[in-house]
N, C-alpha and C positions, 0 to 999 in steps of 0.2 A: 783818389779811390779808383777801382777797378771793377769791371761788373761782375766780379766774382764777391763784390765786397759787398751788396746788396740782396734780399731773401723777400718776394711778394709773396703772399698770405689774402686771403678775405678777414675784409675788418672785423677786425672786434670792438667790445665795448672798452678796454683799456686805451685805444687808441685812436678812438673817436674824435676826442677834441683838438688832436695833431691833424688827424686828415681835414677836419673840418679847415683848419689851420691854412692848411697846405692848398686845401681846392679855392678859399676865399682868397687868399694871395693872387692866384693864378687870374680868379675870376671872381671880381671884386662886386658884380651882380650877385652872387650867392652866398652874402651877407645874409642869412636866416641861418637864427640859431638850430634848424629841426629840419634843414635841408639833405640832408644825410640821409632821411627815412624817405624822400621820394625817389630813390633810388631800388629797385631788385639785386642788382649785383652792385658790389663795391672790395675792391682789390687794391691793398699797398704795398709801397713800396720803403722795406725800412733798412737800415745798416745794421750789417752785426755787428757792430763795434758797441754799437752806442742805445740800438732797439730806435733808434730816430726815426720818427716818417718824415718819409719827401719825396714820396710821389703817392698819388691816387687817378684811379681808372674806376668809371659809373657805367654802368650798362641797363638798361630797363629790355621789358618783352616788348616786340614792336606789334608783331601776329603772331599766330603760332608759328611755332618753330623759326622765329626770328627776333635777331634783339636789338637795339640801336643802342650803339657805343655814345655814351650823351658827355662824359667829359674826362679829360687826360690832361694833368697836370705834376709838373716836376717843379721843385723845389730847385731854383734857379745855380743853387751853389753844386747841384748836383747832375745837373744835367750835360750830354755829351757822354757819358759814361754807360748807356745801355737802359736806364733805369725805364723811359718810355717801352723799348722794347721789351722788355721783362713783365712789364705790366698787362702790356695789350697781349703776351703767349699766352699767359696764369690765365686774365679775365675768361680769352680763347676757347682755353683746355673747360674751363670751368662750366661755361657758356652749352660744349660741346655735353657736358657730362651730363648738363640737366635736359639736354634734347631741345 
């Protein structure tokens, strides 16, 4: 694959049970089923081919007008391919948007 072959998005509810998927592989601590919602921002990363996730990026409010990036995980078959960076510009851009 190629990093043009990959499209980040903020999660939806269609593909909540993949990223869930994708961050407990990563980080085998965040085995809760309803860990998804202690997150503010959350960004995937999915193939056009297939609509697949395999990566996800968490970011919470840290103070005002700041946010701590709290987890970044790729789907091991995918990684080396950009998909980390891709993740962390979108969260970025998004981060930026809401001030």
């Amino acid at each position: 694959m190629k990093y043009d072959d990959y499209e980040v998005r903020e999660l939806t509810i269609e593909h909540e049970a993949e990223a869930y998927n994708v961050l407990r592989e990563e980080f085998p601590d965040h085995d809760i089923p309803w860990i998804l919602k202690e997150y503010e921002w959350i960004v995937i990363a999915i193939t056009k081919e297939s609509n697949q996730v395999v990566g996800v990026a968490t970011a919470n409010k840290y103070i005002p007008r700041k946010a701590l990036l709290c987890d970044i995980a790729v789907d091991k078959k995918h990684r080396s391919y950009g998909v980390g960076i891709q993740l962390l510009k979108a969260l970025g851009e998004i981060l930026l948007d809401k001030g």
